[in-house]
C-alpha positions as CSV (number, residue, x, y, z in Angstrom):
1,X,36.0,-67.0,-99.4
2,X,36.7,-70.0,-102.2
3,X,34.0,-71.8,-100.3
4,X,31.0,-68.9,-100.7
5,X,32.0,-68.1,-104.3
6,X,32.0,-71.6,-105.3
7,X,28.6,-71.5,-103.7
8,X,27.9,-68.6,-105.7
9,X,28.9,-69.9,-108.8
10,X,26.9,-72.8,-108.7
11,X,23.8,-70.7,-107.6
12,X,24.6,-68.7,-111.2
13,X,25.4,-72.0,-113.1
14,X,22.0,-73.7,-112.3
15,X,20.1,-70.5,-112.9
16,X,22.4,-70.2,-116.3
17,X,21.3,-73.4,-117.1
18,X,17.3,-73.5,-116.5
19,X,17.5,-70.9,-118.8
20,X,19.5,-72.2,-122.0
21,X,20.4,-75.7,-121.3
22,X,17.7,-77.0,-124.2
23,X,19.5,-74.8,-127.0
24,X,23.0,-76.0,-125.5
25,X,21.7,-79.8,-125.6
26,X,20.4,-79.3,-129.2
27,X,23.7,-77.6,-130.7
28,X,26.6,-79.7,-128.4
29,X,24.3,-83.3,-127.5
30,X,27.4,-85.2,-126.7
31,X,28.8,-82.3,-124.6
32,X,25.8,-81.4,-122.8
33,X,23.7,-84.9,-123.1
34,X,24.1,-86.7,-120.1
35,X,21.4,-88.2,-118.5
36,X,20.7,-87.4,-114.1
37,X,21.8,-90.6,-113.2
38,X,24.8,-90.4,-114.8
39,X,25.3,-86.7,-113.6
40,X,24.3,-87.7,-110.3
41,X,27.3,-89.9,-110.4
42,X,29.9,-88.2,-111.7
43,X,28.9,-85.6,-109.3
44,X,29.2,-87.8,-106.7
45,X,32.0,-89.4,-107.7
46,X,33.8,-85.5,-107.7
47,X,32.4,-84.6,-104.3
48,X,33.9,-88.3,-102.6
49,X,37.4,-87.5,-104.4
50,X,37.7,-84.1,-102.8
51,X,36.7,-85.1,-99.4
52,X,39.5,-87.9,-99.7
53,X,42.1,-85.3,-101.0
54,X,41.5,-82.7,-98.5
55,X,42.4,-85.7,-95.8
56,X,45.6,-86.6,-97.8
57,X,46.2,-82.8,-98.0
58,X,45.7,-82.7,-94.1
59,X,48.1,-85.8,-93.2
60,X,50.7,-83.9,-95.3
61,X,50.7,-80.7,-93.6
62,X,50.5,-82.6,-90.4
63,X,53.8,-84.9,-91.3
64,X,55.5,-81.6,-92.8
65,X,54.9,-80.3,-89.0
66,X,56.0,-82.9,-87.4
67,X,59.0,-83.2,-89.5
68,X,59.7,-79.2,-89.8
69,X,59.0,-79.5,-85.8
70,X,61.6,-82.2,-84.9
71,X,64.2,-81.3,-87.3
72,X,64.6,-77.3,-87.3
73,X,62.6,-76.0,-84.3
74,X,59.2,-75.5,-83.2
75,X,58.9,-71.8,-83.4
76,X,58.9,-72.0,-87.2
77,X,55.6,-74.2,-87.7
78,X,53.4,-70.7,-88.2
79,X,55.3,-70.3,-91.2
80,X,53.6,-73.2,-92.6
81,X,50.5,-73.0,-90.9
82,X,50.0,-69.0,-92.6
83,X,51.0,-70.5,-95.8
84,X,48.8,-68.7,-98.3
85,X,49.5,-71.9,-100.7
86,X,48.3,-74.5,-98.4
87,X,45.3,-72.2,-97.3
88,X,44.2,-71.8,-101.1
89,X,45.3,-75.1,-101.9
90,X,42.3,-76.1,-99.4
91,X,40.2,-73.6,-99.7
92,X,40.2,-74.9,-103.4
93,X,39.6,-78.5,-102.4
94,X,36.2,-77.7,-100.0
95,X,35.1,-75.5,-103.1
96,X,34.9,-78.1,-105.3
97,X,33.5,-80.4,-103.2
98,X,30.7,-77.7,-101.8
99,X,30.3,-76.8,-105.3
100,X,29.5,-80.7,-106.2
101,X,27.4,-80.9,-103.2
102,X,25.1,-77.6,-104.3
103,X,24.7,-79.1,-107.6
104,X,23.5,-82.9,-106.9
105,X,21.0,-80.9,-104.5
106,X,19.4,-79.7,-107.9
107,X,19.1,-82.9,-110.4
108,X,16.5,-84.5,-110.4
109,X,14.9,-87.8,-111.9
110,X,11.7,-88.1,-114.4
111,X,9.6,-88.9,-111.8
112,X,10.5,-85.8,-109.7
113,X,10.2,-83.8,-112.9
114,X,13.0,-84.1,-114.8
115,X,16.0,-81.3,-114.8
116,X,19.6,-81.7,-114.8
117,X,22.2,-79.0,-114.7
118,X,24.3,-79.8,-117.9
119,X,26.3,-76.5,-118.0
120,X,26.9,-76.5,-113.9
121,X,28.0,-80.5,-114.3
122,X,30.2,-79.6,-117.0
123,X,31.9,-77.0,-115.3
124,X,32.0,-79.3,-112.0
125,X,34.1,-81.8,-114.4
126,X,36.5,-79.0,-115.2
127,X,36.6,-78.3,-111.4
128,X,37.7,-81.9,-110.4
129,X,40.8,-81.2,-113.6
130,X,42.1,-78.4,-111.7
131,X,41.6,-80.0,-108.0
132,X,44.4,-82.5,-109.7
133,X,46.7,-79.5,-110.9
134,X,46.2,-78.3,-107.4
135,X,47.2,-81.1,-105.9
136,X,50.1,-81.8,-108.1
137,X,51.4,-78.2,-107.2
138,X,50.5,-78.7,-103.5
139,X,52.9,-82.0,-103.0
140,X,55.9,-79.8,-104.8
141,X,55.5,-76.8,-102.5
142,X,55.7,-79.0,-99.9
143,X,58.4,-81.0,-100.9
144,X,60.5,-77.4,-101.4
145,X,59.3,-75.9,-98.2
146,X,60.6,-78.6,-95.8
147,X,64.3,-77.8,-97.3
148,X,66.3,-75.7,-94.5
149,X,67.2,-73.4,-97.1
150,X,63.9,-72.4,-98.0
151,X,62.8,-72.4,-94.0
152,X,65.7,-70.5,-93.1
153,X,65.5,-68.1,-96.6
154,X,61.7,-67.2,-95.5
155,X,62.2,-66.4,-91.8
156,X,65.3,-64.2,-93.1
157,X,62.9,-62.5,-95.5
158,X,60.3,-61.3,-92.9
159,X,63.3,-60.5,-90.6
160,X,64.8,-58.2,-93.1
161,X,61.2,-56.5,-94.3
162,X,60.5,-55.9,-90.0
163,X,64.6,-54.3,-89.9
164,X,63.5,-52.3,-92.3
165,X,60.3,-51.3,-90.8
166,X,62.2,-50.8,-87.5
167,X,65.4,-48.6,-88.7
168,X,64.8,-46.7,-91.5
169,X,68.1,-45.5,-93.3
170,X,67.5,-41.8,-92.3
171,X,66.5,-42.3,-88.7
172,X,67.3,-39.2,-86.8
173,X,69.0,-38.8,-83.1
174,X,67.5,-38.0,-80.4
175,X,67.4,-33.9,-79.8
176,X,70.1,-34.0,-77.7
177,X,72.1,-35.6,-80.3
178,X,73.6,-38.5,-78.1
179,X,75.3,-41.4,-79.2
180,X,73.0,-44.1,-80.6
181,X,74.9,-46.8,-79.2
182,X,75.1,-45.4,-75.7
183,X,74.2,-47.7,-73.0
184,X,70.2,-47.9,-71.7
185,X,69.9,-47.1,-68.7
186,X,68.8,-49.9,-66.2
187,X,66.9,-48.1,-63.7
188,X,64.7,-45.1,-63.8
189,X,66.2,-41.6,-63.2
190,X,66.6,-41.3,-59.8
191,X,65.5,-37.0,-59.8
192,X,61.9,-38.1,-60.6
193,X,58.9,-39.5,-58.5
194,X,58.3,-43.0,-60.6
195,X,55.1,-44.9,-60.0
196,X,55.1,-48.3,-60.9
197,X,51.9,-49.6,-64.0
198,X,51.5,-53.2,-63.5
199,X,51.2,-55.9,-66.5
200,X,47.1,-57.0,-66.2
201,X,48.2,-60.8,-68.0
202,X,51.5,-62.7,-68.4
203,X,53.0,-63.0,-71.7
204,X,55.4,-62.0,-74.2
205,X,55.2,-58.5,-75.3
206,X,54.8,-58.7,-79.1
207,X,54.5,-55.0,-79.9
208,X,53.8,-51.2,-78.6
209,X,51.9,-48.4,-80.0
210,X,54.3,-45.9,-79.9
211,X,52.0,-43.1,-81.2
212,X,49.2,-43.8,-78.5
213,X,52.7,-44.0,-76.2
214,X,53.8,-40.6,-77.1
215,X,50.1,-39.3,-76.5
216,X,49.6,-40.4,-73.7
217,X,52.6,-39.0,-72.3
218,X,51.7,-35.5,-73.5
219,X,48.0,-35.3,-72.4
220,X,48.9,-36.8,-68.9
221,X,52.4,-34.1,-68.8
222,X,54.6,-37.4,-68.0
223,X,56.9,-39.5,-68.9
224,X,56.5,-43.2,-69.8
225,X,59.8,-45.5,-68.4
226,X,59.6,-48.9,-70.5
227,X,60.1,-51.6,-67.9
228,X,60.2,-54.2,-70.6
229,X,61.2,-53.8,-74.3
230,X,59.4,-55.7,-77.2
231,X,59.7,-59.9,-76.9
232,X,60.0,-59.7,-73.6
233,X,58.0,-62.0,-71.3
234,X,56.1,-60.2,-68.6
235,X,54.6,-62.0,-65.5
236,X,51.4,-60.7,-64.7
237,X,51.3,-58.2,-61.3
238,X,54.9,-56.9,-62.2
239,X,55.7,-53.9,-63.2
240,X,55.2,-53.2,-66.9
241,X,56.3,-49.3,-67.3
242,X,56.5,-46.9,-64.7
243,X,55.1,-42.9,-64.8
244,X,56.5,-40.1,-63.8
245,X,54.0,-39.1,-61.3
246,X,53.8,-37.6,-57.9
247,X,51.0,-39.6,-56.9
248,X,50.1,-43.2,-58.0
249,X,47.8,-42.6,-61.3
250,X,44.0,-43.4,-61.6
251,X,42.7,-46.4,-62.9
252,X,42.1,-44.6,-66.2
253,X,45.2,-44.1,-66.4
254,X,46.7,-47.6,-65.5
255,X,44.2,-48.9,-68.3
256,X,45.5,-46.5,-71.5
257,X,49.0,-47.6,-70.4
258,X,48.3,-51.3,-70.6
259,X,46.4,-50.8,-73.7
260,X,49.8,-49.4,-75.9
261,X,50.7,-52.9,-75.1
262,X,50.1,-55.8,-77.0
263,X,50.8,-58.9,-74.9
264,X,50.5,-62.7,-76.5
265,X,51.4,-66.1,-75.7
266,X,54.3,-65.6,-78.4
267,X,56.6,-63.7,-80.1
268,X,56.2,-62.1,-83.7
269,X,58.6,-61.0,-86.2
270,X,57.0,-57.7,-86.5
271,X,58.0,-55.2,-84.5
272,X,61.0,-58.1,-82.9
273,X,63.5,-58.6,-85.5
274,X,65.4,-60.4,-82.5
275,X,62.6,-63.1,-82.5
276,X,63.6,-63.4,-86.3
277,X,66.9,-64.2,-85.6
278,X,66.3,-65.8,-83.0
279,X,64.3,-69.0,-85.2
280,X,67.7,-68.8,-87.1
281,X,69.6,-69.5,-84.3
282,X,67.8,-72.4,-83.3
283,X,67.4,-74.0,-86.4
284,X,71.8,-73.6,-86.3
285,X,72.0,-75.0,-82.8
286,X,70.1,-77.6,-83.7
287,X,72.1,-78.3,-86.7
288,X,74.8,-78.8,-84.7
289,X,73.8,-80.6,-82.0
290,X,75.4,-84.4,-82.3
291,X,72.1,-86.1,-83.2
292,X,71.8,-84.2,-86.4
293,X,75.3,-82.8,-87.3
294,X,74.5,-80.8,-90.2
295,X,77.2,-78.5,-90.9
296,X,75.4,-77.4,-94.5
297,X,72.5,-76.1,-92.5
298,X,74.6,-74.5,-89.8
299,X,76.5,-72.5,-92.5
300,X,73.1,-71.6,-94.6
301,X,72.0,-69.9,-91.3
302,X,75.3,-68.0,-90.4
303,X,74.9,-67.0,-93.9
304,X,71.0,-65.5,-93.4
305,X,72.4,-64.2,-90.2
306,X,74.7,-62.4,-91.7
307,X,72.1,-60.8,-94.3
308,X,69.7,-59.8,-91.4
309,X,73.3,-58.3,-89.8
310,X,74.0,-56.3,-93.2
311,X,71.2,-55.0,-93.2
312,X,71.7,-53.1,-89.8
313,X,75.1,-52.5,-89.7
314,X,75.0,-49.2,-91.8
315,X,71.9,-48.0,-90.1
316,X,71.0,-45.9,-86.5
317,X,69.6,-47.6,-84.0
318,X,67.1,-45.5,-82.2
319,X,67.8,-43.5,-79.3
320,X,66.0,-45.0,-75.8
321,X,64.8,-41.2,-75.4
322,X,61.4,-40.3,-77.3
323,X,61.2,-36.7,-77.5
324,X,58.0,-34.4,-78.7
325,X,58.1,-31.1,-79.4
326,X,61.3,-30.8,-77.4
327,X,60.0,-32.5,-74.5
328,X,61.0,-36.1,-72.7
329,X,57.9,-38.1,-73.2
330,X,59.3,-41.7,-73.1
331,X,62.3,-44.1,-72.3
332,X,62.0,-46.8,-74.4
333,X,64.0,-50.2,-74.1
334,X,64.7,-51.6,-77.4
335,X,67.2,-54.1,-79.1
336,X,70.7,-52.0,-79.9
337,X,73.8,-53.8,-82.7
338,X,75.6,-55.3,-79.7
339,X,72.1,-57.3,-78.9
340,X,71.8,-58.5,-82.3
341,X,74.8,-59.5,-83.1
342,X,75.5,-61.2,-79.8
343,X,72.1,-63.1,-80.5
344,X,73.0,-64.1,-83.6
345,X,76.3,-65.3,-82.8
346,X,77.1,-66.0,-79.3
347,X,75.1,-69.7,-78.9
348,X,76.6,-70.5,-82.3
349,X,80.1,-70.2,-81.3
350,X,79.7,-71.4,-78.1
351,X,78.5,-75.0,-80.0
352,X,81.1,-74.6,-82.6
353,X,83.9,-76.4,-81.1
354,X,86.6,-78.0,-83.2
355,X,83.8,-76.9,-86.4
356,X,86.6,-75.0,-88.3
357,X,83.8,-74.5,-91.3
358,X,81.7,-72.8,-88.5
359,X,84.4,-70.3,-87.3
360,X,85.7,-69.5,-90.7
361,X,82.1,-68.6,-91.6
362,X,81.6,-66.6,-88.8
363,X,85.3,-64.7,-89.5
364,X,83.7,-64.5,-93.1
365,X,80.7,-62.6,-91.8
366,X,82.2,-60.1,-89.5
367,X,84.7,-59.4,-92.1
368,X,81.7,-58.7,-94.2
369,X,79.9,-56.6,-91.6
370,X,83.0,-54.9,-91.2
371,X,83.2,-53.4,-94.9
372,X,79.4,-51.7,-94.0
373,X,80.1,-50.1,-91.0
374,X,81.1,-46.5,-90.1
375,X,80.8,-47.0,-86.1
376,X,83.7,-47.0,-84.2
377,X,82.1,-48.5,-81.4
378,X,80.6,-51.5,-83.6
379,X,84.0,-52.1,-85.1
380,X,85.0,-52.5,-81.6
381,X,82.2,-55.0,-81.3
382,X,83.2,-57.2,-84.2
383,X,86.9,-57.2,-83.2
384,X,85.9,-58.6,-79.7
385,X,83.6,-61.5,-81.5
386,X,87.1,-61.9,-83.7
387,X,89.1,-62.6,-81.0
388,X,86.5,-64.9,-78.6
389,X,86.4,-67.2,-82.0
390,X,90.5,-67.0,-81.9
391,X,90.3,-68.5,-78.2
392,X,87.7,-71.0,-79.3
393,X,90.2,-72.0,-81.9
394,X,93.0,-71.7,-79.7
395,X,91.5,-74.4,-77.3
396,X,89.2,-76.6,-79.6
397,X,90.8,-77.2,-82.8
398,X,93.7,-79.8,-83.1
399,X,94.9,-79.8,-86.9
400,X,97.6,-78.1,-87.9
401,X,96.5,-77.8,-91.4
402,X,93.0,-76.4,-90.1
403,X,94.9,-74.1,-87.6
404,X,96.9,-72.5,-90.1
405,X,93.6,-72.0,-92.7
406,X,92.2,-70.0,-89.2
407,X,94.9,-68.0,-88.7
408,X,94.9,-67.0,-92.0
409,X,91.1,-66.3,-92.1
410,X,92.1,-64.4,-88.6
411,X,94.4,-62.0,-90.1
412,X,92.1,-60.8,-93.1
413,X,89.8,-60.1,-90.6
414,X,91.4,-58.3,-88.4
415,X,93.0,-56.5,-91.3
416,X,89.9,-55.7,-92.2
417,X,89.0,-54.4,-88.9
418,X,91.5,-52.1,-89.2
419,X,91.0,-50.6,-92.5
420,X,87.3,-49.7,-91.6
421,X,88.8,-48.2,-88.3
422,X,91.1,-46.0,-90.4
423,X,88.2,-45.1,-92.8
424,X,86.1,-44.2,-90.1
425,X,88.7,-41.8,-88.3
426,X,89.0,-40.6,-92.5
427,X,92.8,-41.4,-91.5
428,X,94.3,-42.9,-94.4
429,X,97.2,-41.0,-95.7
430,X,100.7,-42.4,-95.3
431,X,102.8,-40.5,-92.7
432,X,104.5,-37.4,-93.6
433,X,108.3,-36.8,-92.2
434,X,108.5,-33.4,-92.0
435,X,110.1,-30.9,-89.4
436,X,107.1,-29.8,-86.8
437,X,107.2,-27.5,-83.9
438,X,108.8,-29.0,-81.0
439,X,107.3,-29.1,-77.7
440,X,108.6,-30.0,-74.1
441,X,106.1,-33.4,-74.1
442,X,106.1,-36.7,-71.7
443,X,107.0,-40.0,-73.4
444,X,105.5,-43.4,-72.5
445,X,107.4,-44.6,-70.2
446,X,107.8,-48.5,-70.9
447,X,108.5,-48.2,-74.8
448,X,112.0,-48.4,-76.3
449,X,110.7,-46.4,-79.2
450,X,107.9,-44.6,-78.0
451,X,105.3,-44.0,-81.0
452,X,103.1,-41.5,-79.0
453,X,104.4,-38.6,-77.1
454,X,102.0,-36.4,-74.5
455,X,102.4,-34.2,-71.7
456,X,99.5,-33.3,-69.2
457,X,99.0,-29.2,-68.4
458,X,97.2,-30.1,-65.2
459,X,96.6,-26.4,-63.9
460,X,95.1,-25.9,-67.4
461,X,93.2,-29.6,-67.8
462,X,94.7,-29.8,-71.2
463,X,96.2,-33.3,-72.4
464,X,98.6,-32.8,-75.7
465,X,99.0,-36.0,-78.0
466,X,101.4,-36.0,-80.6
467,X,101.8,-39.3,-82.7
468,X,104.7,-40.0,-84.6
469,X,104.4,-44.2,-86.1
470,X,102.2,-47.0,-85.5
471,X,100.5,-47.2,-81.7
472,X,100.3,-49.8,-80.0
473,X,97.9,-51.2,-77.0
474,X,101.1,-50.0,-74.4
475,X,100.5,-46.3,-75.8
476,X,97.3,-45.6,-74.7
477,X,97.7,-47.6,-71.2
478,X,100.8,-45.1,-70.7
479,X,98.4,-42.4,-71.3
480,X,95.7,-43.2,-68.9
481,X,98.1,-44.0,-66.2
482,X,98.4,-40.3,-65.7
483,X,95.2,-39.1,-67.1
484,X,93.0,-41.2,-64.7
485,X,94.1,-39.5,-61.7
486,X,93.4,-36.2,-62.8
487,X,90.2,-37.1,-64.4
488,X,89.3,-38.9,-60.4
489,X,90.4,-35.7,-58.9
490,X,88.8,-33.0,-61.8
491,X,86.4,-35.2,-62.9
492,X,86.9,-34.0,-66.7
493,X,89.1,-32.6,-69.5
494,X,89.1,-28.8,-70.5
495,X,90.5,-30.4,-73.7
496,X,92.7,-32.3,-76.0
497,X,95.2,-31.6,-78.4
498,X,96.0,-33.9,-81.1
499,X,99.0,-33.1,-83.6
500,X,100.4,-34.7,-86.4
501,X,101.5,-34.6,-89.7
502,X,98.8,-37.7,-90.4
503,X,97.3,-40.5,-88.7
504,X,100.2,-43.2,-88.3
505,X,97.1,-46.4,-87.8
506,X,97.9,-48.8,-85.1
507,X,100.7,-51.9,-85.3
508,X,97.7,-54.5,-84.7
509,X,94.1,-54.9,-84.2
510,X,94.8,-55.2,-80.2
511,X,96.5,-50.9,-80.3
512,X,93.1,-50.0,-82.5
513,X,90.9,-51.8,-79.5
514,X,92.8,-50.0,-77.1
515,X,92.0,-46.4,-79.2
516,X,88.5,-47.2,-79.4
517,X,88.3,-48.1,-75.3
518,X,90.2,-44.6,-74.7
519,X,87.7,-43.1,-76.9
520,X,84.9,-44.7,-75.4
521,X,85.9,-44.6,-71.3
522,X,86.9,-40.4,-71.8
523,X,85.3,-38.8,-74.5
524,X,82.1,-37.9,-72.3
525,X,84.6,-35.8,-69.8
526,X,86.7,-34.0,-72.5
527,X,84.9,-30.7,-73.3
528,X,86.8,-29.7,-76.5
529,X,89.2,-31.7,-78.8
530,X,91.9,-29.7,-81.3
531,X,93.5,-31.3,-84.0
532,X,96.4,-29.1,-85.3
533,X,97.0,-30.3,-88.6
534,X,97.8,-29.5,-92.3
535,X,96.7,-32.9,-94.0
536,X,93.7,-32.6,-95.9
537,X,92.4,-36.0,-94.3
538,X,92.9,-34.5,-90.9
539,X,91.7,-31.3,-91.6
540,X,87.6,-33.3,-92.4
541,X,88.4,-35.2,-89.2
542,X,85.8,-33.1,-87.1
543,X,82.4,-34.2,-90.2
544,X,83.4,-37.5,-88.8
545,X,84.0,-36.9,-85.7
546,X,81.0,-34.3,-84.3
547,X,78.5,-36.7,-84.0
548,X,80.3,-39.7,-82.7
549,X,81.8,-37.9,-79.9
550,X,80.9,-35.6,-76.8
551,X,83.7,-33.1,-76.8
552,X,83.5,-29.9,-79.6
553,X,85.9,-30.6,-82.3
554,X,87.5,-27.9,-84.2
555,X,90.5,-28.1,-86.8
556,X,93.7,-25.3,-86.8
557,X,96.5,-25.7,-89.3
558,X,99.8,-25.7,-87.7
559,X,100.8,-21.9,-87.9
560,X,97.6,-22.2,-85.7
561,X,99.2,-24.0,-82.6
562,X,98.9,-21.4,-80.2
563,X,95.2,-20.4,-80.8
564,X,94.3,-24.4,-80.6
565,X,95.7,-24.2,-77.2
566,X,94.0,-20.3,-76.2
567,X,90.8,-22.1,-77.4
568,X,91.2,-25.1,-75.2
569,X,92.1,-22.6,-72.7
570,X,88.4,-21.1,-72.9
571,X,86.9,-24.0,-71.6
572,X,88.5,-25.2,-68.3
573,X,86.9,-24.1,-65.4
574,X,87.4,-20.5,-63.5
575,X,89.6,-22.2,-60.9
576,X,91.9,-23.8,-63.6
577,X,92.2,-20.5,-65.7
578,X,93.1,-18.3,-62.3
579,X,95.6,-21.0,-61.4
580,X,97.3,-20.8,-64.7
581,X,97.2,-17.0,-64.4
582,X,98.8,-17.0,-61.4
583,X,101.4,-19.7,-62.4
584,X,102.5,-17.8,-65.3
């Protein structure tokens, strides 16, 4: 585009000139008073000087991308090969020098019939001015954009903007309101007729039309099974998405699937935020690797990493299941928080050894990511990355002093952990000591001072919990000890009672782990879940609690006991109900 309107330009120039250049000689000689040999010359002169600068300019972006190649990582040489700067920066350079070209085509001696361009030579001088204020601005961008803080700042920027494209703040659920961090399923559902749509070229699947997706589905009445989720390499003649069909679908049909799929020799940031973070990664790994060993680097990156993380941690993911209208049209395979954060931190760690500036930054981050998150279940995930950097400390670092500054880094964190724990249950009041009804419960068995007492009503599938101090990891493993058998037998929970005066919290981040496991491992066979209580906290419990959890969750003061446990009574099954009849 700078080429044709430089072309342009001097098209209007010369034509500018023919026109006025004897009045513009006559008022400005010096200015406009050069003869054609020595406009030829200077024009010349222009032209040679911006063919030599665009092959300096070249030889730069080539040693920046063999540099930026060797010392960061491949995979982030498109950022400087779309560089809008270097591609105006040329685009200037062949102007001017196209521009110079156009005009010596016009000037012409006394013996050809004299005529020389004045206005479009003058102009062509300016040009060659600001070819020299290009060039001066060119070799500072490039000397900033080979520093790892402004590689590693630009890849986090087009990470963030594709996050944000990909999970909106208000992304709904899925209809059925599931969990959006429940696991993907690996395999299609077994109740359906599946035939397999095979990939037509290998390559990395750099994005899907979900719209033309979702259509298709609903004109063919189908659904669409994801084989492969975005930045996935597929191998050409394997299966790509399946259908569910009866019969194996017509070509037409094969060739609309493959089409909602965009397959290239590489990965893009804009629909794969993992691909984002994955340049980071490198670029850390690299960092660390024993040739280099540049801690500074690593840290930026843990840093950008954690940005990206931040960015995600207060947001839904989206459910696998794509509904329309009600209806199943597609299960989709995309990247979940556990995927991301284990891609941004697993290869890090895992090179981090005896790097106590790498761990602590790490701690730093989850600590961080911990403060923005309401999930239970990601909480969970951060408190497992917290204690697989406490073994790597455990085994690779050998200073005391640097011990110690981990250990203390360690115990914010996990402090941390469990504040947002207790802010997410909205459990945060002290415990209350007063009298409560009394109830015939079991005790955990191998605790002097058991802090959590329950009793199973097995002919009525109810399980009452009543907490009275800090839990511990031994609590809950009492409880399933006797709630697993039942539940192999039964296969779920008419219900749960939980009362207490107020949450008690948990002695230490290993008890709150434990809690979330229990939560995790049962809540999808407990049908309803009381919580006889008259704390205020307690009593909001079920906002928090509805659309993190399968079970129904209802709240009943404490002069309410007995109806908690009728209504809990409503939902076990005939058999339990007439056995309890008959046993009373």
């Amino acid at each position: 585009m700078i080429v044709v309107a430089s072309i342009v330009l001097a098209a209007v120039l010369i034509e500018a000139d023919s026109a006025v250049s004897e009045r513009w000689l006559t008022q400005w000689p010096r200015l406009f008073g050069a003869g054609a040999e020595g406009a030829r010359g200077m024009m010349s002169t222009i032209a040679g000087s911006m063919m030599t600068v665009v092959g300096v300019t070249f030889s730069m972006v080539l040693m920046v991308l063999a540099m930026a190649s060797s010392q960061y990582t491949s995979r982030i040489l498109r950022i400087f090969i779309r560089s809008r700067v270097t591609q105006v920066v040329l685009g200037i350079f062949a102007g001017i020098f196209t521009y110079c070209l156009i005009v010596l085509r016009t000037i012409r001696s006394g013996d050809e019939g004299a005529f020389v361009p004045n206005l479009a030579v003058t102009f062509g001088f300016v040009l060659a001015l600001g070819g020299v204020v290009a060039l001066i601005f060119f070799i500072h961008h490039i000397a900033a954009s080979i520093q790892a803080s402004s590689i590693i700042a630009s890849v986090a920027h087009e990470t963030i903007a594709s996050v944000d494209r990909l999970f909106p703040v208000n992304l709904g659920q899925s209809p059925a309101g599931d969990d959006e961090e429940e696991e993907e399923p690996r395999h299609p559902p077994s109740e359906r007729t599946w035939q397999v749509v095979m990939a037509g070229q290998s390559g990395y699947i750099r994005s899907v039309d979900d719209a033309a997706l979702l259509r298709l589905a609903r004109d063919r009445k189908t659904i669409v099974w994801m084989d492969h989720g975005i930045g996935e390499f597929v191998v050409q003649n394997t299966t790509l998405a399946s259908l569910a069909l009866e019969d194996p679908p017509d070509q037409e049909k094969i060739d609309d699937l493959q089409a909602t799929f965009s397959l290239s020799r590489h990965r893009t940031v804009d629909q794969d935020a993992a691909f984002g973070i994955r340049q980071i990664v490198d670029i850390a790994l690299k960092a660390l690797s024993p040739g280099i060993n540049d801690t500074t680097t690593a840290v930026m990156c843990v840093d950008y990493l954690t940005a990206i993380l931040a960015r995600i941690a207060p947001r839904q993911m989206p459910s696998s299941r794509r509904y329309e209208e009600g209806e199943l049209r597609v299960i989709a395979k995309g990247p979940s928080f556990e995927s991301l954060l284990a891609e941004s931190f697993d290869q890090i760690r895992s090179n981090a050894q005896g790097n106590m500036t790498i761990m602590s930054r790490m701690l730093g981050a989850i600590q961080t990511l911990a403060s923005l998150t309401v999930s239970p279940r990601r909480l969970y995930l951060l408190g497992e990355h917290v204690q697989w950097i406490a073994e790597l400390a455990d085994r690779s670092i050998e200073s005391s002093h640097d011990r110690a500054k981990i250990d203390i880094k360690l115990r914010h964190v996990r402090e941390a952990l469990q504040a947002g724990l207790a802010l997410c249950a909205g459990l945060q009041a002290p415990q209350e000591h007063v009298d409560r009804p009394q109830l015939e419960l079991k005790t955990s068995k191998d605790k002097e001072s058991p802090m959590l007492k329950y009793t199973l009503l097995s002919t009525e599938g109810t399980l009452i919990l009543e907490p009275s101090g800090p839990l511990e990891a031994a609590d809950f493993k009492a409880v399933t000890q006797d709630v697993d058998p039942y539940l192999a037998k039964h296969g779920s929970l008419a219900g749960v009672l939980i009362f207490a005066k107020a949450f008690p919290g948990w002695l230490n981040l290993e008890a709150a782990i434990s809690h979330l496991r229990l939560i995790e491992n049962y809540h999808q066979k407990i049908k309803r879940l009381a919580i006889v209580s008259d704390n205020g906290l307690l009593a909001e419990l079920p906002k928090f609690a509805s659309p993190l959890v399968h079970p129904d969750v209802k709240h009943f003061s404490e002069s309410e006991y007995e109806d908690a446990l009728q209504w809990l009574r409503e939902a076990a099954s005939p058999a339990n109900r007439q056995q309890s009849i008959q046993m009373s």
